[in-house]
C-alpha positions in Angstrom: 87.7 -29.9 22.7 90.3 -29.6 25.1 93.1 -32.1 23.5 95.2 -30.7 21.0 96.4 -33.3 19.0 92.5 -34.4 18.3 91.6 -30.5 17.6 94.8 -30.8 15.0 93.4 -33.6 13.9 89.8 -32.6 13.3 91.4 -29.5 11.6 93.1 -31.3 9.3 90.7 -33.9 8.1 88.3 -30.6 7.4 90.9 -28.9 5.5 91.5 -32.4 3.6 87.8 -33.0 3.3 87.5 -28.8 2.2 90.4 -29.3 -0.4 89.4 -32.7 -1.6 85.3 -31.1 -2.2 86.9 -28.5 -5.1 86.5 -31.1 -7.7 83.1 -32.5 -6.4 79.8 -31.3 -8.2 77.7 -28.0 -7.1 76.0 -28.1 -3.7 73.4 -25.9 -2.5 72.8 -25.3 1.2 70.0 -22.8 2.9 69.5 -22.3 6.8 66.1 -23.3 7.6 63.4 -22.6 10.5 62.1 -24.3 13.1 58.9 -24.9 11.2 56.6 -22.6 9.2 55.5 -18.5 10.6 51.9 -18.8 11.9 49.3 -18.3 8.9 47.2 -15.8 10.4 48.0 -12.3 9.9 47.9 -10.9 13.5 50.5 -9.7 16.5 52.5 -6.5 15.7 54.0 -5.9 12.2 57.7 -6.9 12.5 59.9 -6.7 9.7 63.4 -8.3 10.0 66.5 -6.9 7.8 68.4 -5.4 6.9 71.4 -7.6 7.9 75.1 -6.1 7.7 77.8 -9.2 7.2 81.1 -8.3 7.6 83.2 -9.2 4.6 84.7 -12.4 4.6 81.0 -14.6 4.6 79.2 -12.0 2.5 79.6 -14.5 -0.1 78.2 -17.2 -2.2 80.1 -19.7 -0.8 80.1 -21.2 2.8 83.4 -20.4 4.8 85.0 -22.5 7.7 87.8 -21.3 10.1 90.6 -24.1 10.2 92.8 -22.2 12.8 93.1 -19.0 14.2 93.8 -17.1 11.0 93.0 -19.3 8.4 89.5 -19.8 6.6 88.9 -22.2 4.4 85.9 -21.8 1.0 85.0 -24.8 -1.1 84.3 -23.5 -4.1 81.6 -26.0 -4.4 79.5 -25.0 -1.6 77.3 -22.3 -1.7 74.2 -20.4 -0.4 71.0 -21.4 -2.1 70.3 -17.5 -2.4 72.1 -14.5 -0.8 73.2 -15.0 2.5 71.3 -11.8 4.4 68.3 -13.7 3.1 69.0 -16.7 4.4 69.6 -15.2 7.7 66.3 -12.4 7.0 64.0 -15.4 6.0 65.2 -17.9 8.8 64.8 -15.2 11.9 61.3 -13.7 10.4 59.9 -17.3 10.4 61.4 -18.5 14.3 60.4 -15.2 15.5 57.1 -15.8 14.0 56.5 -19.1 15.3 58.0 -17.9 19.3 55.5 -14.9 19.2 52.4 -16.6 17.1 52.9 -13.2 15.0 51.4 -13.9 11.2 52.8 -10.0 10.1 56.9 -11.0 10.2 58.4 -9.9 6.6 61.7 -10.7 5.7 63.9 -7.8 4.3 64.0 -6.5 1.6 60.0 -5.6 1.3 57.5 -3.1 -0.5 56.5 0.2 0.4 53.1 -1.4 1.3 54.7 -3.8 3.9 57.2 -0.9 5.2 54.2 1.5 5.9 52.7 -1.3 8.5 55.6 -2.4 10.1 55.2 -1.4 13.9 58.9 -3.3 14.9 61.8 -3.5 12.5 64.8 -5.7 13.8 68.2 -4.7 12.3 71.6 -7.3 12.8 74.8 -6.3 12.6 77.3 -9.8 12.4 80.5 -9.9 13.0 81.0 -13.5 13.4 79.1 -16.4 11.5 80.7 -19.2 10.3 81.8 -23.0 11.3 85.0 -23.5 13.5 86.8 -26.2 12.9 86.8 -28.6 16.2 84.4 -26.0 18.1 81.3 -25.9 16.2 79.6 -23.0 14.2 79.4 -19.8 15.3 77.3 -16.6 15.4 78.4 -13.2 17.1 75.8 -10.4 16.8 74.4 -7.5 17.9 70.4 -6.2 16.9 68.3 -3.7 17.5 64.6 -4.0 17.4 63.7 0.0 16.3 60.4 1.7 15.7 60.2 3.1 12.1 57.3 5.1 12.2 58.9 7.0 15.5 61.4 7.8 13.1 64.6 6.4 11.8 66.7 4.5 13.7 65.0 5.3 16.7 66.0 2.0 19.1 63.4 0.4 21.6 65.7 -2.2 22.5 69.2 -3.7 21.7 71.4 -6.6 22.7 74.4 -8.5 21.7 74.9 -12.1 21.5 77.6 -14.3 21.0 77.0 -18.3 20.5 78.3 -21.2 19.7 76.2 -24.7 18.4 78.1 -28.1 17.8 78.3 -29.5 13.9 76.6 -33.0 14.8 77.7 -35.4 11.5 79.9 -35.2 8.7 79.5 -33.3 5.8 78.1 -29.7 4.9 74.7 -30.2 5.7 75.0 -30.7 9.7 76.8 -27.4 9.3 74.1 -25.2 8.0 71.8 -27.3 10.6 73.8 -25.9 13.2 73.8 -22.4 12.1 70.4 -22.8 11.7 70.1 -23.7 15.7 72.1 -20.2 15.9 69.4 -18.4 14.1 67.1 -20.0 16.6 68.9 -19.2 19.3 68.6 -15.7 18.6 65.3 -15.7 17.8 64.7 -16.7 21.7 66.8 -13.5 22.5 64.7 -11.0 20.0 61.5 -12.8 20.9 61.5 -11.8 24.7 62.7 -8.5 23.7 60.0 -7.8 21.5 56.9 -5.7 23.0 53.8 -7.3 23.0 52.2 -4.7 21.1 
């Protein structure tokens, strides 16, 4: 939004809307796939995790940017679960569902699962959170490595930086639109991904 008295404007009402939520009751939000991982266990064994968060969202609570340096955290919002799981769980199913690959395990697994995986994708975010009058965001980079070549051995990397509009009021088209930015990098990872 190129006008700044609306993007002041937007910022504002969030912060009101953020400051006004303290008071309200619990709410429990969770990012959520396209649709459910293919049943049947075939494709390569993939295994998605761990993710490193930087700081700031590595929280129970959602956070929103309202300007440049300021972040805003209802203390009534939070992540139904841990945050790297949400993410973890989200990008096993879409990568799933983009490859027709039954073996994709979220992290953390058991030794069983970690002695099949053939492809384990690693994230490192920098950025993921909603911007006030811009959207959510999701700044990235992963790594899709080979485990039983050895650790941390890398057969292919990228970086990604995206941005996905909050379509609706309220907390929920929020989560749907970092949700789209999970999918969104599922595309990336999918193509990446070997065939075998």
């Amino acid at each position: 939004m190129k006008n700044p008295i609306v993007r002041r404007a937007l910022s504002a009402l969030l912060a009101t809307g953020l400051l006004a939520g303290c008071s309200a009751a619990q709410q429990y939000y969770r990012l959520s796939a396209d649709g459910p991982a293919p049943a049947a266990a075939r494709g390569a064994s993939v295994g998605v995790g761990p993710i490193a968060l930087p700081g700031y969202v590595d929280r129970a609570e959602l956070v929103f940017q309202s300007n440049a340096n300021q972040f805003q955290i209802p203390g009534n919002v939070h992540w139904a679960g841990t945050l790297q799981d949400n993410i973890a769980r989200t990008l096993a199913a879409d990568l799933a569902r983009r490859r027709g690959w039954g073996n994709v395990a979220s992290y953390p697994w058991d030794a069983a699962v970690a002695g099949t995986l053939r492809y384990q994708v690693v994230l490192n975010v920098r950025q993921f959170h909603a911007v006030s009058g811009v959207g959510a965001i999701l700044e990235t980079t992963w790594t899709i490595e080979n485990p039983r070549a050895g650790r941390g051995v890398i057969v292919r990397q990228g970086n990604v930086n995206f941005q996905e509009p909050i379509i609706g009021d309220g907390y929920g088209p929020v989560v749907a639109a970092e949700s789209r930015l999970i999918a969104r990098l599922a595309d990336e990872i999918a193509r990446a991904l070997p065939a075998r």
